[in-house]
N, C-alpha and C positions, 0 to 999 in steps of 0.2 A: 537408530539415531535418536537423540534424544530431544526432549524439548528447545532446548536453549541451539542446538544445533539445526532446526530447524526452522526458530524465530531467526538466526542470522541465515536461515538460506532466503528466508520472505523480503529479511530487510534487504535483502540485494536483488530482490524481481523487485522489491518497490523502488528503489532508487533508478533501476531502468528502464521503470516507466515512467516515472518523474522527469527523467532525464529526456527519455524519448517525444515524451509531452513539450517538455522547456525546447526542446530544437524545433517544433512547430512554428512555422508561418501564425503571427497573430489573427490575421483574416485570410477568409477562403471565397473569394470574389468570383470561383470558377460554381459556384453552389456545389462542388462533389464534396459534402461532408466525409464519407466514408475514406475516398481516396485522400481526403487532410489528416482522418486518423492514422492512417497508414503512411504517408507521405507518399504519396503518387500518385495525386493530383495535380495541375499545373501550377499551382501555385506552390506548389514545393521545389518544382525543379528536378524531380526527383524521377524522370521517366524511365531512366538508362539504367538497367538493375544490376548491370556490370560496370554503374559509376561506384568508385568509393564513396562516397556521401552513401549512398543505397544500400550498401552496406553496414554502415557505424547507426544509422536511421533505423531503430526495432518497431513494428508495427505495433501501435498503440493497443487499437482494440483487441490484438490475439492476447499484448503484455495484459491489458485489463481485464480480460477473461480469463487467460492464466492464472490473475493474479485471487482472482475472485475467488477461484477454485481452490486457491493455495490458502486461503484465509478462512473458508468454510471447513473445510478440514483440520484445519488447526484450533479453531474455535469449537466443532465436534472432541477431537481427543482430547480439549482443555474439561470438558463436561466433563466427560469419563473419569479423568483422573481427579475431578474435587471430589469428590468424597471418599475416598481411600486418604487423600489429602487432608481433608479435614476434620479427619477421624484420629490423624495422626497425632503422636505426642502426646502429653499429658497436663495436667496442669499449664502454669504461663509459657511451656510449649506449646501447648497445643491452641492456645490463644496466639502465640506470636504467626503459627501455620497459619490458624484460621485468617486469622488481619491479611495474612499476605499472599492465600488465595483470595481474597474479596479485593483487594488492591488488583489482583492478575486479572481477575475479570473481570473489572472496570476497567480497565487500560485494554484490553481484550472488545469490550462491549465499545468502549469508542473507536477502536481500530474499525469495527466492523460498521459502525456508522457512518464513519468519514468514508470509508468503501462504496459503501450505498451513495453517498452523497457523490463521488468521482462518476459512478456510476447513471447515476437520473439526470447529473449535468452533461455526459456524452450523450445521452438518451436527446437531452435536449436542442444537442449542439447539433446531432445526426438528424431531427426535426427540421431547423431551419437553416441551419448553418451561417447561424448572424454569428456576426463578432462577439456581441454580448453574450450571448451562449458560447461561445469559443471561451471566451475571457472567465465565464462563472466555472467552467469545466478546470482550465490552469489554477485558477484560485483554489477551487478541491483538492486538484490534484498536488499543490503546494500545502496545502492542510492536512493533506494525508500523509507525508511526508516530514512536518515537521513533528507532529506526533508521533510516526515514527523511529526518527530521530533522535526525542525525547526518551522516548521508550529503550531506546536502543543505550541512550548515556545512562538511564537509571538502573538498566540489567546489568550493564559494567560497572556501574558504581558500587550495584551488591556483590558480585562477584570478588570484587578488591576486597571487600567485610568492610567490618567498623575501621576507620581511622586511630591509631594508639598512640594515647598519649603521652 
């Protein structure tokens, strides 16, 4: 599997936890944090795990632990392959490589903070289980996301190449 095959297997764990995140109850008045991330706490409604809703409902903290896992790995094989990368080409090739692994790993290096950051706001939210730490954790979890997002329109946008005039 190649790189790009594997950035669109991430973009779609992130979308499902994003997703799984956005059908969250805004507050959890029952204090079971855990069972909010998961939806099967009472304030989800969510008891009956042969309701449909329990079903479409993916449990938050496995998707963000998966997800962790899938982004640490991917940010490992990205190390490995710059420098064979950046050795590549010659001349204003091999400046156009260079430029655009240091782009890859900037756009890499912030995937992997907004991560952190989805991450210390669950941390926070599973502490007290106020709304406010619910609300700071969707806000991440919509930052990591739109990033994402962005990521995901400018790899297609290289793929199409230049525009001809």
């Amino acid at each position: 599997m190649d790189f790009l095959e594997r950035w669109y297997g991430l973009y779609g764990e992130v979308i499902r936890f994003c997703d799984a995140v956005a059908s969250l109850p805004e507050e959890c008045p029952c204090g079971d944090a855990d069972g909010h991330l998961d939806g099967r706490c009472p304030c989800c409604g969510e008891h009956s795990q042969t309701s449909p809703a329990a079903h479409a409902r993916e449990r938050c903290a496995a998707l963000l632990e998966s997800l962790r896992a899938a982004v640490a790995m991917l940010d490992d094989d990205f190390r490995r392959a710059v420098a064979p990368l950046a050795k590549a080409g010659s001349g204003g090739t091999r400046f156009e490589v260079r430029h655009g692994v240091f782009l890859a790993a900037s756009d890499l290096e912030r995937l992997v903070r907004a991560l952190d950051d989805v991450h210390e706001t669950a941390v926070g939210f599973r502490r007290t289980c106020a709304a406010t730490e619910l609300g700071r954790f969707r806000r991440a979890t919509a930052t990591l996301r739109g990033h994402c997002d962005s990521l995901t329109t400018e790899l297609q946008g290289g793929l199409a190449g230049p525009a001809s005039e």
